[in-house]
N, C-alpha and C positions, 0 to 999 in steps of 0.2 A: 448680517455678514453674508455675504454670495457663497453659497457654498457648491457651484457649479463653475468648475475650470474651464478656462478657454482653452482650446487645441494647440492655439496659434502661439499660448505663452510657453517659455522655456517651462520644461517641466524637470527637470536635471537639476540636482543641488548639491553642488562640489562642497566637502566640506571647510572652511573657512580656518578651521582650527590646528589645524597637520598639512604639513608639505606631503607632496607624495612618497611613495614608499621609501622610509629612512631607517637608520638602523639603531636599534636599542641591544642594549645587551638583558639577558633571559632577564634577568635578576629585576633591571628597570621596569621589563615588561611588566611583570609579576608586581611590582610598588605600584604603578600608575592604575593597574587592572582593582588592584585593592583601595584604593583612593576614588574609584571608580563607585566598585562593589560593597567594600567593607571584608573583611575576612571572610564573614561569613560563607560569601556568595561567591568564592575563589578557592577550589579546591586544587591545589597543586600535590598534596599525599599522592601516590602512588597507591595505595593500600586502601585509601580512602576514595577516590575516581574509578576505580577501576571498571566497576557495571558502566561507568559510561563512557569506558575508553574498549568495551567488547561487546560484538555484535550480537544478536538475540539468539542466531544459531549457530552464525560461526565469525571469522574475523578478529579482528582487535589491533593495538598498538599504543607504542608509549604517545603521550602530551604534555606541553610544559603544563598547562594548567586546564580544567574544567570549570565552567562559568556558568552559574545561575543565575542572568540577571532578571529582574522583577518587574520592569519597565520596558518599553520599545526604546524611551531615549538612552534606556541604562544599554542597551542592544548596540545601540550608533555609538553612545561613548566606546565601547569593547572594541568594536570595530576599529573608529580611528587607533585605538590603541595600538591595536593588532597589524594596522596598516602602518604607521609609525616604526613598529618594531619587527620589520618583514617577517612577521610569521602566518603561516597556513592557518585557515579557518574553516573551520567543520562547523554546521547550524545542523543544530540536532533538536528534534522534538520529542515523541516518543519510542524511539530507538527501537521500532518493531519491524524495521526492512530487514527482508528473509536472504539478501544481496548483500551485503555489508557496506552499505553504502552509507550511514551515517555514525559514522566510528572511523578513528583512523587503523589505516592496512598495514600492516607491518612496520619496520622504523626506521625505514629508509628514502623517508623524505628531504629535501637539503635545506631547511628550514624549521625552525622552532612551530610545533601544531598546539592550535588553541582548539580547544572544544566549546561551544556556547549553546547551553541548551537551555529552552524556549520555555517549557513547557508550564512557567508561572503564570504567562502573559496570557491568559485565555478567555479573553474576554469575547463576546458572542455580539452583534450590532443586529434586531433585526430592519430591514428597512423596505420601501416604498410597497406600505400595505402587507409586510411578513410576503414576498413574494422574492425578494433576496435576502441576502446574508452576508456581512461583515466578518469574515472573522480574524481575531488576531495571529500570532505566531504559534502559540502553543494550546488552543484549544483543539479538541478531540471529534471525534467524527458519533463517537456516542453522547457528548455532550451537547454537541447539535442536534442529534436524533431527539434527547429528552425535551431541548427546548420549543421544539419546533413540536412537536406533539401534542406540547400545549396549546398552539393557533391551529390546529387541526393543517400542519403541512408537512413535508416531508424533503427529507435531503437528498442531494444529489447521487449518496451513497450510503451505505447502509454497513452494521458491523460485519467485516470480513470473515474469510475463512481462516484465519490465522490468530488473530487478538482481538480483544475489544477496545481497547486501547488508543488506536491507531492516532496520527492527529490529520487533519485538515488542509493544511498546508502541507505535510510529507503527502498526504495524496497527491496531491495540485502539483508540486515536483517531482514527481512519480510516473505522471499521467497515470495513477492507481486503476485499474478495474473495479470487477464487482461482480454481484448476482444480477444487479436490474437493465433487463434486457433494452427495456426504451432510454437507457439514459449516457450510458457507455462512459468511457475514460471522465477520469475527475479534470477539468478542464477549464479556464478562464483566461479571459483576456484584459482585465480588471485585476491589478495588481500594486501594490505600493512597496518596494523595494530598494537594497543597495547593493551598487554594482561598482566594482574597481576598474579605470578605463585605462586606454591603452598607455594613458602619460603615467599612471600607477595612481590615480586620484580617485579618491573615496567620493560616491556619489552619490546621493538619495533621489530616485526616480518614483513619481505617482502616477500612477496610470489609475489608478482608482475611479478617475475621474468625478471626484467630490473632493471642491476647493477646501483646502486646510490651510492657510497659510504657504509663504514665504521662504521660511526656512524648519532646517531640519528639527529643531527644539520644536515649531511651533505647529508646525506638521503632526509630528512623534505625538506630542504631548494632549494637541486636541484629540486626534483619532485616537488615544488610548481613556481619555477621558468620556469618548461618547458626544463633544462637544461637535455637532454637526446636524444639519436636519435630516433627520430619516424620514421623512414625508415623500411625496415622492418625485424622485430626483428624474432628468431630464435621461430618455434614452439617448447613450451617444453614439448607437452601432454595433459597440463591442460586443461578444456573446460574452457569457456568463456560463456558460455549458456547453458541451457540445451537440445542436440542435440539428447535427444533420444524420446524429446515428441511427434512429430508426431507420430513414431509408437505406443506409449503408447493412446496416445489418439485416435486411431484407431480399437485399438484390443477393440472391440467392444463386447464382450461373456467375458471381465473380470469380477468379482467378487468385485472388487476393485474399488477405487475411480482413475481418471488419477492424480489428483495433493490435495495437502492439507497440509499446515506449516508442519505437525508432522513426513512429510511423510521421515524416516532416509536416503531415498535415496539421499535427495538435503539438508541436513544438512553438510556443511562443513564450517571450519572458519568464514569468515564472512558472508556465505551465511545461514540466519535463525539463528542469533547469538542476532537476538532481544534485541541489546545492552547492551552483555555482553562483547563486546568487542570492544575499542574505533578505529572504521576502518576511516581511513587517507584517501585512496584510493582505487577504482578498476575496474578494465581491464574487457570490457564487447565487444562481439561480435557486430560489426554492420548488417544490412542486404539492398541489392540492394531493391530499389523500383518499384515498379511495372510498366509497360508503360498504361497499362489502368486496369480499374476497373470499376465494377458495383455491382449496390447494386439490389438485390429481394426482395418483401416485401408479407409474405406471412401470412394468416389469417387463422385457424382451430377452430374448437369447438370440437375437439375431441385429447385425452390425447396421442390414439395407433395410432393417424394416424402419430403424430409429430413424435415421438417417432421413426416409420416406418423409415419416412424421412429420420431421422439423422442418423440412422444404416445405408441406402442403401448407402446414400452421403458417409460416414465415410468407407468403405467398397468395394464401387465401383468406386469412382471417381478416377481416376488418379491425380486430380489438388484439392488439400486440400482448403477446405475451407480459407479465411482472417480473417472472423468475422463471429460468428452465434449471434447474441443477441435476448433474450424471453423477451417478456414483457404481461402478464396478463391486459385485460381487466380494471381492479380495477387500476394499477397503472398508465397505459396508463393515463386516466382521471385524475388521482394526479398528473403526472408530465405536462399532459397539463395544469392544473391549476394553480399550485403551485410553476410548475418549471419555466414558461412563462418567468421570469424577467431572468434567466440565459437563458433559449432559444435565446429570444432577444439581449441579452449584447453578446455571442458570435457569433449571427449570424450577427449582425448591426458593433458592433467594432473589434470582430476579437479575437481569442485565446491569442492574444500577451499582449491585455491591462487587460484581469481575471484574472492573477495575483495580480496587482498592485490592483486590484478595492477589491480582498478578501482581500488581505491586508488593503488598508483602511476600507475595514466595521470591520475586527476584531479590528482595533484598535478604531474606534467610541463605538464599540459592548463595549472594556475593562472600555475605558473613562463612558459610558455612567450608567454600573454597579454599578461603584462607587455612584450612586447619585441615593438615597433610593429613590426619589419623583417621578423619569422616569419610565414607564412603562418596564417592561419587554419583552425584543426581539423586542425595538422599531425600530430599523431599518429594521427587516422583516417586521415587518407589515407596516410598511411606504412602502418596496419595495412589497410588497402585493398589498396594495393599488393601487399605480401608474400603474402596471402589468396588473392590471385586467379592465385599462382605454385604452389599446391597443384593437385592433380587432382579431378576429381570425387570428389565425397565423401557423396551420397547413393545409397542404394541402386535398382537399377533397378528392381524393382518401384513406386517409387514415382515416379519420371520416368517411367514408362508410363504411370501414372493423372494424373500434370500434365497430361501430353498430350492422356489421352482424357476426362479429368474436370473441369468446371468451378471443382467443390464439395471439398471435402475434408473427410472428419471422420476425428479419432481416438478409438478409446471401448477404456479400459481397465476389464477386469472382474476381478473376485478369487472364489479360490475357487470354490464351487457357482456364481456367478454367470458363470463361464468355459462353461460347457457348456449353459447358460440360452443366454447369446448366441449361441453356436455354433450352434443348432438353429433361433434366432429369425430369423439375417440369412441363414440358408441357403436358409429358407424366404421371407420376404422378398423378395430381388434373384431367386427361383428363375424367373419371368416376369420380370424387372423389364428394361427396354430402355432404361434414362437412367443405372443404376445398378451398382454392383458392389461387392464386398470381398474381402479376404484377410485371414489370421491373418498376424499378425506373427513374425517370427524375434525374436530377442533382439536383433539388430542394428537389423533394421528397426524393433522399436519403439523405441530408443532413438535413431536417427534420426529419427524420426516426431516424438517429443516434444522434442527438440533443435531442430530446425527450429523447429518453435512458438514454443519458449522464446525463440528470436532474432530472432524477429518485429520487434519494439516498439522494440528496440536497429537491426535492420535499419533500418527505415522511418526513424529519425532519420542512419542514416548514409546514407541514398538522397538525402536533403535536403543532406548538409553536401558529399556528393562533388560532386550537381550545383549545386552553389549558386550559379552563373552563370546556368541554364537556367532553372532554376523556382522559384517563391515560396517564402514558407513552409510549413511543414506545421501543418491543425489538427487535433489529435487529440483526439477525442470516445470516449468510453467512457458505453455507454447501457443500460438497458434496458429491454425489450417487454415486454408482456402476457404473460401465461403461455397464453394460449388463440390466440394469434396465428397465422395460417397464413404469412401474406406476410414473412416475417420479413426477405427481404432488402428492403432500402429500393428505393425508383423514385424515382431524382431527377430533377424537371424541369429546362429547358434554362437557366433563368434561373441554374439553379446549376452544371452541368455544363460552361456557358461556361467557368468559375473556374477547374476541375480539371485537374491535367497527370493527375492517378491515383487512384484510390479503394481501400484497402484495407480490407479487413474478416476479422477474425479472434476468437474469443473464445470462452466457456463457454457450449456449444451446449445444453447439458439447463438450466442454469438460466437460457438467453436472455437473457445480458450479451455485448455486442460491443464490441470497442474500434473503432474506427472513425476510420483515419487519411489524412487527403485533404491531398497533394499539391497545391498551390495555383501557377497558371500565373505567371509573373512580371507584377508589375506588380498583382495582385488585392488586393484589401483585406480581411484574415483576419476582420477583426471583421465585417465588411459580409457576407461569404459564413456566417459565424461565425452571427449572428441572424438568417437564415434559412433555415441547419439548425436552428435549437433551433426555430423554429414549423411546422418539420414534424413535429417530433418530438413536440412538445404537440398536435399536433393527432392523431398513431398513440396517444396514450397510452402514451408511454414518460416515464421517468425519468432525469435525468441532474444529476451525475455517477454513476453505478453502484457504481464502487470504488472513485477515487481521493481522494472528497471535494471538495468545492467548491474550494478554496485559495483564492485570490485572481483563478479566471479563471472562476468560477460565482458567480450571485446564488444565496444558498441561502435556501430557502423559507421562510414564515412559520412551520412548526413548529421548523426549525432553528434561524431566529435567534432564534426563544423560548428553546430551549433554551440556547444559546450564553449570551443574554443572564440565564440563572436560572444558572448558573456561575461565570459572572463578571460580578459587576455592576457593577465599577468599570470594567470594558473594558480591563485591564493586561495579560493573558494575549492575545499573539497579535490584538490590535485591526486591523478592516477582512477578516477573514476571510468570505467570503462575499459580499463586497462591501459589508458594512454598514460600520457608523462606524468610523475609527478616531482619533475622540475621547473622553476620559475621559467616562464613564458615557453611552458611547453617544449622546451628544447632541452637536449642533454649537453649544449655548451656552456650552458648558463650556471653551472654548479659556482 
């Protein structure tokens, strides 16, 4: 069988079995979704959905129902369903956007919301030579990482600063970030998807470009069985990653930010489609791993000297950085406090069991909500607790430089590029009086990069321990000009009134920071909230960077074009960005 699409053929497959959008009442919805599903896998409880009807930090909203299905065809059955019975549909994976963007937003939609989440379907494809990757709906960006580790290759992205959990596809819709400096937003143009067209017709689109079949059953059901040659399949153009960020994050005198959701140049199908379109599948570049690596761990108190650095590395070196990650003095000390009990659990058990263990606390976390007389966020403070009955647990060259260093960066280099650095930061700091480094042990740098890693999980349990003493926390994730010197912010007093703490930490060579502030009690989040974002327009920065708008960003007039050339009935994921969440985008339409 050809398993190589022509261009030239329709690749668009209306579905044959539903008229366009008709109308069911809730009740029917719910019978056909379970004729579908089986019981099982149709949660309409209220009591029972709830963790997947609210956002991982904030957010949420009612649903007629939540939908586990097992299958890609069980996925396209739901669908028609759902198109059938004009209701909203939310594709949700593993519900770790820090945006609230995959949950629905309050309950003021004009239509009945389906929720349908992926996260069974996760099956891994590798193909032409372990040099790309297949992956389904609901597989995870860590369980790529372990698969691929086994062919000695590595993914596109790597576990965040947030969860480990993450999946594959919510990157790819995200345009996600990262720490890896050569590889930049999660990005493809290799995609197998369904999209509702402007007549209201359900559509099954393969862009994948490996021939499956005809129709939607046969489509769905090979590519979830694997039935296709992974040998190696014919280049047809498309990238698979986006191959042009090195240079972009190099040219170093731009004006411009290297990456940022809104940015129209990595807007394609599924990629930054922020679930506007229900993606099945997609085809992602893998990359060889390195044969050695080292980590430098380097300390400043001064804004130009870093600043310095990053231009000269960015500009001089022949051998690109792997990782640059900043960590500010302030958060350094949150995350060694706060974050201690994930330091520990991935350095004692290991990456492979964080999953499983986030999963049981969220589901302790949902059970224990229900029951007005429990303390709230009693499982962090219990894991609070026990955290802080361990001993010191980072190494002391690095509590020397908290001490004497304002600044903190880490830059991991691989191969030739290990002995590049070595020569460049010796020469460097060799006058330098604000500054200094050391080569990492194997220890140190896996403390180094662990600390980091628990940053963003810190900062939100600093909030929940003191949540008598200080406000909420708003967390901004931005990015600068590539040519910027001042890159730490100067906040005036109108806004520092606000602050019990300012943290900053993020991807120092492609100058994305997350940026999380601690708010005094009593402050007003949205109030302090817009105006940060008009200093931020006025540095020429871009925001959100990596998380995508969700529902706590207006996203811009290129996005919501796009958004709205996707979906133009407004059923996928409606009010993301802040725009409408009425049918066809208009408020006449109720």
């Amino acid at each position: 069988m050809n398993d190589t699409p022509s261009r030239d053929k329709e690749d668009r497959i209306s579905s044959a079995n539903i008229p366009s959008q008709g109308i069911l009442s809730p009740d029917q919805v719910l019978d056909k979704l379970t004729d579908v599903l089986g019981t099982r896998n149709v949660q309409a409880d209220p009591e029972k959905n709830e963790y997947y009807r609210m956002g991982w930090r904030s957010g949420g909203g009612n649903a007629l129902a939540v939908l586990f299905p097992q299958t890609l065809l069980e996925i396209w059955r739901c669908l028609e369903v759902c198109v059938e019975g004009n209701c909203i549909i939310i594709m949700q994976a593993a519900k770790t956007g820090l945006t609230e963007g995959s949950t629905p937003s309050g309950n003021d939609y004009d239509r009945p919301v389906v929720v349908i989440n992926t996260l069974a379907i996760d099956q891994l494809y590798l193909i032409n030579d372990n040099e790309q990757v297949i992956s389904l709906a609901g597989a995870t960006l860590h369980q790529l990482q372990s698969q691929l580790k086994a062919v000695n290759r590595a993914p596109h992205s790597v576990i965040g600063s947030s969860t480990l959990g993450a999946s594959i596809i919510g990157g790819i819709s995200n345009n996600s970030g990262g720490s890896l400096v050569k590889r930049g937003p999660a990005y493809t143009e290799l995609a197998l998807f369904a999209q509702i067209n402007t007549q209201g017709q359900l559509v099954l689109v393969n862009h994948l470009d490996i021939g499956l079949g005809d129709t939607p059953e046969e489509i769905l059901t090979r590519l979830q069985n694997g039935d296709f040659d992974k040998r190696k399949l014919p280049d047809s153009g498309k990238m698979a990653s986006d191959k042009e960020y090195i240079a972009r994050v190099k040219d170093i005198d731009a004006s411009t930010p290297s990456r940022f959701n809104a940015d129209k140049r990595r807007l394609y199908e599924a990629s930054g489609c922020a679930g506007k379109l229900a993606v099945f599948a997609v085809r992602l570049d893998t990359y060889p791993t390195a044969t050695k690596e080292k980590a430098f761990y380097i300390g400043s108190n001064s804004v130009s000297e870093l600043a310095q650095l990053r231009r000269q590395i960015l500009s001089t070196f022949k051998n690109t950085p792997e990782v640059g990650e900043y960590m500010h003095r302030d958060i350094f000390d949150v995350s060694a406090k706060y974050g201690k009990d994930t330091f520990l659990s991935i350095k004692h058990l290991g990456t492979d069991a964080l999953p499983r263990l986030f999963s049981i606390k969220g589901a302790i976390d949902a059970k224990f909500h229900k029951w007005s007389w429990m303390p709230k966020h009693f499982t962090d403070k219990v894991m609070q607790f026990i955290a802080n009955l361990f001993p010191k647990h980072l190494p002391e060259r690095m509590l020397a430089y908290r001490d004497k260093y304002e600044h903190h960066l880490i830059i991991k280099m691989s191969d030739d590029g290990i002995v590049e650095a070595q020569e460049f930061l010796q020469s460097f700091f060799a006058a330098s009086k604000t500054g200094s480094y050391f080569d990492c042990s194997k220890e140190e740098s896996e403390s180094a990069f662990l600390n980091r890693f628990a940053a963003a999980g810190a900062a939100l349990r600093y909030e929940v321990i003191h949540e008598k003493e200080v406000g909420e926390i708003l967390a901004l994730d931005i990015a600068i000009p590539r040519n910027e010197l001042e890159w730490l912010e100067t906040l005036p007093e109108a806004i520092t009134q606000h602050l019990e703490m300012k943290l900053y930490y993020g991807h120092f060579f492609c100058y994305v920071f997350h940026q999380d502030y601690i708010l005094k009690k009593g402050s007003d989040a949205q109030y302090v909230k817009t105006m940060m974002l008009e200093l931020l327009n006025q540095r020429g920065a871009k925001y959100p960077a990596e998380h995508n708008v969700g529902h706590l960003y207006e996203a811009e007039p290129d996005l919501q074009n796009f958004y709205k050339s996707l979906d133009p009935t407004n059923t996928f994921n409606p009010g993301i960005g802040k725009t409408s969440k009425n049918k066809r985008h208009c408020s006449c339409c109720l």
